[in-house]
C-alpha positions as a Markdown table, in Angstrom:
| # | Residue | x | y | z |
|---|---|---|---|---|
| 1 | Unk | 0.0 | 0.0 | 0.0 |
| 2 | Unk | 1.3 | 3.0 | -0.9 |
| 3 | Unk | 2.2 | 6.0 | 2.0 |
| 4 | Unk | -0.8 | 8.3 | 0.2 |
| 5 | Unk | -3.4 | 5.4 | 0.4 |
| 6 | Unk | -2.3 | 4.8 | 4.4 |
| 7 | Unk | -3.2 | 8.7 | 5.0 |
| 8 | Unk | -6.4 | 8.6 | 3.1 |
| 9 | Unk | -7.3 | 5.2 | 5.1 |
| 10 | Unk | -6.6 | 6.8 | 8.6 |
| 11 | Unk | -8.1 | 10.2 | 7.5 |
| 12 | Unk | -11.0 | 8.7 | 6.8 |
| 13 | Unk | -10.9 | 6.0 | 10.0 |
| 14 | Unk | -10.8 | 9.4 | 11.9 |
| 15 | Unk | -13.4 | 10.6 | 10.6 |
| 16 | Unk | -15.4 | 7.9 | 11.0 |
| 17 | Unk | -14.4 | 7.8 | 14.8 |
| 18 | Unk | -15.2 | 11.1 | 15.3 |
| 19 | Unk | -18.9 | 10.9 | 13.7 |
| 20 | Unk | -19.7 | 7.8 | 15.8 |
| 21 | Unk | -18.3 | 9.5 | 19.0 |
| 22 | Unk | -20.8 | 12.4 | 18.3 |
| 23 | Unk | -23.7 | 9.9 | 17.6 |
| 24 | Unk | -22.9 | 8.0 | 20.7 |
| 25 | Unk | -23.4 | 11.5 | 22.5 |
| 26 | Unk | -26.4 | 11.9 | 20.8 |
| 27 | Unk | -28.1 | 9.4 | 21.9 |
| 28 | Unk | -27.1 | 9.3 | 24.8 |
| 29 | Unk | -28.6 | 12.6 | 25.9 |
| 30 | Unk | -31.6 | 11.3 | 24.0 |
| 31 | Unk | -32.2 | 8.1 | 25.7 |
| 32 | Unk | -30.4 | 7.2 | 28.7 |
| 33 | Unk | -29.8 | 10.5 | 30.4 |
| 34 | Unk | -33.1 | 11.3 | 30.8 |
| 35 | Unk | -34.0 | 7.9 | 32.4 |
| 36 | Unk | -31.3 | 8.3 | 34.8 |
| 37 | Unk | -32.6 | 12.0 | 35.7 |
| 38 | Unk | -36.1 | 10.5 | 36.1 |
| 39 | Unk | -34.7 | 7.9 | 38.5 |
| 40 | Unk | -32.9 | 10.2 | 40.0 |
| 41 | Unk | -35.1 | 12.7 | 40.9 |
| 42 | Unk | -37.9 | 9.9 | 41.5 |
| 43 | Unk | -35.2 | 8.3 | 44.6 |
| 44 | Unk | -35.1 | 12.1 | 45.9 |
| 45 | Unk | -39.2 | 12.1 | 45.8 |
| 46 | Unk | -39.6 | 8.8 | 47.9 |
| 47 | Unk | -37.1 | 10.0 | 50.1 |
| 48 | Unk | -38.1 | 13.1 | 50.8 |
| 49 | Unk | -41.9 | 12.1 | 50.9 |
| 50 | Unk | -40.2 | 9.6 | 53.5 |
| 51 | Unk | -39.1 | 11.9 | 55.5 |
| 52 | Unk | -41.8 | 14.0 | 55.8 |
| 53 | Unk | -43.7 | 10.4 | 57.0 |
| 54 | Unk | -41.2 | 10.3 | 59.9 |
| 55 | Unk | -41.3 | 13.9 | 61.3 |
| 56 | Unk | -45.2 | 13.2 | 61.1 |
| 57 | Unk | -44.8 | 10.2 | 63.7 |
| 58 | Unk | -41.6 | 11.0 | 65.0 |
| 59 | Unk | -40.3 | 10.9 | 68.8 |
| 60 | Unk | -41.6 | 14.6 | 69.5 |
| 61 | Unk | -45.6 | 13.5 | 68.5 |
| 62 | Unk | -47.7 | 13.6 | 71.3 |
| 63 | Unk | -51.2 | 12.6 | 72.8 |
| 64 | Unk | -53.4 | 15.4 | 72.8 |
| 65 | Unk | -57.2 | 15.0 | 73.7 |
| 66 | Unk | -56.7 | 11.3 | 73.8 |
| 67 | Unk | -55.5 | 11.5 | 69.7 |
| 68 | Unk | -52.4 | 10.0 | 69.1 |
| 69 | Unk | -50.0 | 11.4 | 67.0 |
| 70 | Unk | -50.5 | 14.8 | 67.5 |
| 71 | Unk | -47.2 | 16.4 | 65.3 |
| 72 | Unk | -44.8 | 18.9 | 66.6 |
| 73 | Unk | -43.6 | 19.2 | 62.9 |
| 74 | Unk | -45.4 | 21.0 | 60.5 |
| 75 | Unk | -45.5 | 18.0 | 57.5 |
| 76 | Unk | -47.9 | 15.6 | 56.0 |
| 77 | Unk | -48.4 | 12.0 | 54.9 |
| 78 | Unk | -48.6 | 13.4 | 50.7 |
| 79 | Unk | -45.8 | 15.8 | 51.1 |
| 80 | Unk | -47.2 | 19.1 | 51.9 |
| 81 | Unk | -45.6 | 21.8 | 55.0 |
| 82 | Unk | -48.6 | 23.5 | 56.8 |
| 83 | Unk | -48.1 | 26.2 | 58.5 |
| 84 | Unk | -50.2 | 28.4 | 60.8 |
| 85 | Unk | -49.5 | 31.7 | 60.7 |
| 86 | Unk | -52.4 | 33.2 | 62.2 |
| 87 | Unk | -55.3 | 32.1 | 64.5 |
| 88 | Unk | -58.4 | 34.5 | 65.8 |
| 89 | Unk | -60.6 | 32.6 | 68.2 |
| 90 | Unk | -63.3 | 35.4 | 67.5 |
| 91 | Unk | -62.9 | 36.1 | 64.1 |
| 92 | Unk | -67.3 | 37.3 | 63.5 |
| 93 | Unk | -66.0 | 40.9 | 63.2 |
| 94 | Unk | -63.6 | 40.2 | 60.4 |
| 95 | Unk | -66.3 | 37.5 | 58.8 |
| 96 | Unk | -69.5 | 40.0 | 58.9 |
| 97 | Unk | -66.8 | 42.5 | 57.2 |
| 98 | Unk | -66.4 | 40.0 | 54.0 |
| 99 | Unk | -70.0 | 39.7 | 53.5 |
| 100 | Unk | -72.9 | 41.5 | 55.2 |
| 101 | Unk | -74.8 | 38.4 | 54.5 |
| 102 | Unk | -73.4 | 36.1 | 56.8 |
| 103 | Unk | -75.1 | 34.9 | 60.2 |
| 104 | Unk | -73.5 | 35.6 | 63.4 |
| 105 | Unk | -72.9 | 32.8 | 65.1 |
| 106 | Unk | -75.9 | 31.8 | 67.6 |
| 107 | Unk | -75.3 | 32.3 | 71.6 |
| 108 | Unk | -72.6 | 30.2 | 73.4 |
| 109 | Unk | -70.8 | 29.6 | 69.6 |
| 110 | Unk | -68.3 | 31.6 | 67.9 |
| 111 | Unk | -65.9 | 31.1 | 64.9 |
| 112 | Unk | -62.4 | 30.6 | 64.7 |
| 113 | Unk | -60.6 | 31.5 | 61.3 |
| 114 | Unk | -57.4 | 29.9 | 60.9 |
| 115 | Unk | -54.7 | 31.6 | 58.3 |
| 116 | Unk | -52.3 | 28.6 | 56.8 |
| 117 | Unk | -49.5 | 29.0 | 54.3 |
| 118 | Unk | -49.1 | 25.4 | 52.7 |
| 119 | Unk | -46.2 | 24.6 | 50.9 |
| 120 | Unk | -45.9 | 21.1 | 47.9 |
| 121 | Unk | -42.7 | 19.8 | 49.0 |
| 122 | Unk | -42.5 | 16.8 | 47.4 |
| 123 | Unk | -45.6 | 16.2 | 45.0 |
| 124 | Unk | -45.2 | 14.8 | 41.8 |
| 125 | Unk | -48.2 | 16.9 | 40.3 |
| 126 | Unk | -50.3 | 20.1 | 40.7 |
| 127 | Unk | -52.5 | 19.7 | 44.0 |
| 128 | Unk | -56.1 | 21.4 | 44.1 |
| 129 | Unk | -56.0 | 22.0 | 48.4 |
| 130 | Unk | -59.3 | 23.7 | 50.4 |
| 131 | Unk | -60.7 | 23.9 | 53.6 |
| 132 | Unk | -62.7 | 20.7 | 53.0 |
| 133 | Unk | -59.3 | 18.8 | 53.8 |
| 134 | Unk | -59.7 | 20.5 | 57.1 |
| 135 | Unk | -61.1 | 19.8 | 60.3 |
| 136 | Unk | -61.3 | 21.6 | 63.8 |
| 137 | Unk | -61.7 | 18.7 | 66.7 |
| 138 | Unk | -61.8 | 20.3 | 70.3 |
| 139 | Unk | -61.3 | 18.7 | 74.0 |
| 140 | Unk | -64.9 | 17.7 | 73.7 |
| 141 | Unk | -63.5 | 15.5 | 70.5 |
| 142 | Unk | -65.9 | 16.5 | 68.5 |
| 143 | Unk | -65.2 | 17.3 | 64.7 |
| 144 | Unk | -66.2 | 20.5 | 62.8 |
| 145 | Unk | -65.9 | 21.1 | 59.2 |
| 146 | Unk | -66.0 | 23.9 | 56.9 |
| 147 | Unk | -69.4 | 23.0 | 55.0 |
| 148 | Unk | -71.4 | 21.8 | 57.5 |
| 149 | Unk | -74.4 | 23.5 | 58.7 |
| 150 | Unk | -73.1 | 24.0 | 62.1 |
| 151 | Unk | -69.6 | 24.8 | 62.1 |
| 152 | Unk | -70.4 | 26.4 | 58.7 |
| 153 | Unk | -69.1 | 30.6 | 59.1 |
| 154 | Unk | -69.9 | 31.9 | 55.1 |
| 155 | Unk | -68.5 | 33.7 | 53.1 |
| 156 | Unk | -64.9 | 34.9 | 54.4 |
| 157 | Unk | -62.1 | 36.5 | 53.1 |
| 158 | Unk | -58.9 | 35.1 | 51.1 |
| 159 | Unk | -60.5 | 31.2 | 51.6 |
| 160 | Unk | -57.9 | 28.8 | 51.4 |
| 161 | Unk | -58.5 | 27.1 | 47.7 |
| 162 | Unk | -56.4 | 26.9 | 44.9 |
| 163 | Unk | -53.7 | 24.4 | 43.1 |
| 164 | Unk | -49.9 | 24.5 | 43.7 |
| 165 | Unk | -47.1 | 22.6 | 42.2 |
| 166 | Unk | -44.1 | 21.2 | 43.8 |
| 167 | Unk | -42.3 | 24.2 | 45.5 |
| 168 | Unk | -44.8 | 26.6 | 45.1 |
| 169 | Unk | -47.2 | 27.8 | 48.3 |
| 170 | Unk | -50.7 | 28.6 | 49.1 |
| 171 | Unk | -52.0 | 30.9 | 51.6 |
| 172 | Unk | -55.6 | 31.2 | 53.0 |
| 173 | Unk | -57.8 | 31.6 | 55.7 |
| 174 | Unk | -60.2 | 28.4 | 57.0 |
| 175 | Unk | -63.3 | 28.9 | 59.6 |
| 176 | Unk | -64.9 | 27.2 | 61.6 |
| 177 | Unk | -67.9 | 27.7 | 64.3 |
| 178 | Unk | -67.4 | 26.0 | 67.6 |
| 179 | Unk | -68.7 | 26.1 | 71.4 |
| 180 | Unk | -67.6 | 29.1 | 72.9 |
| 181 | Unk | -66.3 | 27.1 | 76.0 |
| 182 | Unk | -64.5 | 24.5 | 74.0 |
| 183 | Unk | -60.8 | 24.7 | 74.3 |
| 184 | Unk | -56.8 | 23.0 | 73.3 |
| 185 | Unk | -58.2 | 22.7 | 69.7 |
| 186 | Unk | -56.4 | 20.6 | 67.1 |
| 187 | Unk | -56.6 | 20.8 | 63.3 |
| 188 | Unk | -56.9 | 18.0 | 61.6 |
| 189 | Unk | -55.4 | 17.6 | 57.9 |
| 190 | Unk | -56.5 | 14.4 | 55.8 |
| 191 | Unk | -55.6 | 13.9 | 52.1 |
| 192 | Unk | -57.9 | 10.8 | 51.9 |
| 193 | Unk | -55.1 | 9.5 | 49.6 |
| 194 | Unk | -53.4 | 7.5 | 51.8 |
| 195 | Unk | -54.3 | 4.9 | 54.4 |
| 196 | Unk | -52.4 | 6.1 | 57.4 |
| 197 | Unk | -55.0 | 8.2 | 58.6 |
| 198 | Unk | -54.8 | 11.9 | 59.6 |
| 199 | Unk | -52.2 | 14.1 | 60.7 |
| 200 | Unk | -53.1 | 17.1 | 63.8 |
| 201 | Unk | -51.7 | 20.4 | 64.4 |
| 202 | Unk | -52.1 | 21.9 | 67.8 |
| 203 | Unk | -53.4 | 25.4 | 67.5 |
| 204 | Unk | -51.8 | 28.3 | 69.7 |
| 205 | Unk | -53.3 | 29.5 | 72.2 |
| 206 | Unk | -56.7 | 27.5 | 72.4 |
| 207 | Unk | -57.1 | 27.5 | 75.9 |
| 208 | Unk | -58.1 | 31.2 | 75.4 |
| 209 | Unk | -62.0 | 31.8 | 75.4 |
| 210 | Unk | -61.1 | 35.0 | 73.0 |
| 211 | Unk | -57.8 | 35.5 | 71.7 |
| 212 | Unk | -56.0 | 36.2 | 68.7 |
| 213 | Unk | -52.6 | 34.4 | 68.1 |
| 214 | Unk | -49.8 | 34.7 | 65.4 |
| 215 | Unk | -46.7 | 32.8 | 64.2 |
């Protein structure tokens, strides 16, 4: 073989190396990088969404009202952080303000508006999150809800409704009516998604008859 032919055969084997290095890179970004970002970010999910399963039930839960698991942390079994900012254990004022409409509460009631900032953490999709997720249970363990006819307050302002992806935040106001007398209230969170039940916050300052706390 002559010396020109041996330059034009590793000229062209160069070549050729070079186009099937960049077609190798090609498809690599096409097909295997993305499956390893998926898992990747798919072992962050369950171990985050993990986590937030263990500060639920951790050592610092307590017993409160005879409910177990009452959490010191501010995290849920579907990977939300709730947190209260704001609580007013006499919040009719403020209510008859966002619509004339609404009925005061009748004697030896009143309604408690609860503001929450809730936070996706972990969520693999957009979340729709209202007060009917929400429930107010006191020391008499009795539960009240935003829609029913007796813990129902009306119309209020900035209700807590809307969808947020993961890392994005909510922030509304929930209401309840409850016995004026009734005190150490809990809220109760249940996404009804999973089957370990649901998940209490203590409320400040509930052993106030009429009170206003912030966080």
């Amino acid at each position: 073989m002559s010396p020109q032919r041996r330059r034009q055969l590793t000229f062209f084997l160069i070549i050729g190396i070079a186009l099937l290095a960049i077609l190798l890179g090609f498809l690599y970004s096409r097909l295997v990088a993305p499956v390893q970002s998926a898992k990747a970010a798919a072992t962050a999910t369950s171990v985050s969404f993990y986590a937030t399963v263990e500060a639920a039930t951790g050592p610092d839960a307590i017993e409160v009202n005879g409910i177990p698991y009452v959490s010191m942390q501010p995290y849920t079994w579907d990977g939300l952080r709730i947190d209260i900012e704001r609580v007013d254990y006499d919040a009719w004022p403020l209510v008859h303000l966002a619509n004339q409409f609404n009925k005061e509460p009748p004697p030896g009631r009143r309604m408690i508006m609860i503001t929450l900032r809730i936070t996706s953490l972990v969520a693999e999709e957009r979340l729709f999150i209202s007060g009917s997720r929400f429930r107010l249970v006191g020391e008499k363990q009795e539960p009240y809800t935003t829609f029913d006819d007796r813990s129902y307050c009306g119309v209020i302002p900035e209700p807590l409704e809307g969808e947020i992806a993961p890392g994005e935040s909510l922030r509304g106001n929930i209401c309840f009516v409850a016995p004026a007398d009734e005190k150490r209230f809990l809220l109760e969170y249940d996404s009804h998604r999973y089957d370990k039940g649901p998940v209490y916050f203590m409320l400040p300052g509930g052993s106030s008859a009429s009170s206003q706390e912030g966080m």
